[in-house]
C-alpha positions in Angstrom: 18.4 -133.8 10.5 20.9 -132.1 8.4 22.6 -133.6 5.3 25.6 -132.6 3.2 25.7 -132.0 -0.3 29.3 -133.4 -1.7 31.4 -132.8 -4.8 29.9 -135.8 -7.4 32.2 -135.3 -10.6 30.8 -131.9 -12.0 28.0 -132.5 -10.0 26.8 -132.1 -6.0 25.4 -135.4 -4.4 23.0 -135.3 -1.6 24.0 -138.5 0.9 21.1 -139.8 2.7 21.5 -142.1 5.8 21.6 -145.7 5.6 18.7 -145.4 7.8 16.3 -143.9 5.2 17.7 -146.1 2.5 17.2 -149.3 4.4 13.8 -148.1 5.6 12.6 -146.6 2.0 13.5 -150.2 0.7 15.9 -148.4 -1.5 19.3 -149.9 -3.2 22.2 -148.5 -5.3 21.2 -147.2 -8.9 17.0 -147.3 -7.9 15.1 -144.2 -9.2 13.8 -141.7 -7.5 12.2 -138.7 -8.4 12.9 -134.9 -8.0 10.5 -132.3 -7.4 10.8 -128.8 -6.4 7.8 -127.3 -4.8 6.5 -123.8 -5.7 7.6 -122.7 -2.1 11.1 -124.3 -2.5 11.2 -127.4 -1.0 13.1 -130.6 -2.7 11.4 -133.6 -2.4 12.9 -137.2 -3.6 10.1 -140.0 -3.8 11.0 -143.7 -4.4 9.7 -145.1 -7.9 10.1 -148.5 -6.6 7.5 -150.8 -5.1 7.3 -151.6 -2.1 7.5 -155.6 -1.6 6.2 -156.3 1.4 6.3 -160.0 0.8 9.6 -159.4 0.8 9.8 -157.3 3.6 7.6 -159.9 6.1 9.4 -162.8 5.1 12.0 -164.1 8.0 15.4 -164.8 7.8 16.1 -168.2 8.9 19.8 -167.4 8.7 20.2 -170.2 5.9 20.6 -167.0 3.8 21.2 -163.3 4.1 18.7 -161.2 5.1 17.6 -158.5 2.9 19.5 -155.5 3.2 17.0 -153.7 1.8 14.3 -153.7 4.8 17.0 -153.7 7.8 
């Protein structure tokens, strides 16, 4: 899949799919971290832990389900 880098104040932002957020159990403002490899490839990796309490527990509908683990 290809992604776009975009204009982020002085910066360039790389925008993921909701797809790899919702399935890395990611959220706005988490952390990730940046690596470059010696043969140039970027790698992000979630700093987050996984909950997968969370993630098995059903939605009843008396309450949202967790957008996080759509």
């Amino acid at each position: 899949m290809k992604i776009h880098l975009v204009k982020c104040g002085n910066n360039l932002a790389v925008r993921l799919p909701m797809e790899w957020i919702w399935t890395a159990g990611l959220k706005e403002e988490d952390e990730l971290d940046a690596q470059m490899t010696p043969v140039g490839e970027m790698r992000l990796i979630s700093t987050q832990i996984f909950d997968k309490e969370d993630f098995l527990r059903p939605c009843d509908g008396s309450e949202p389900c967790a957008p996080r683990y759509r």
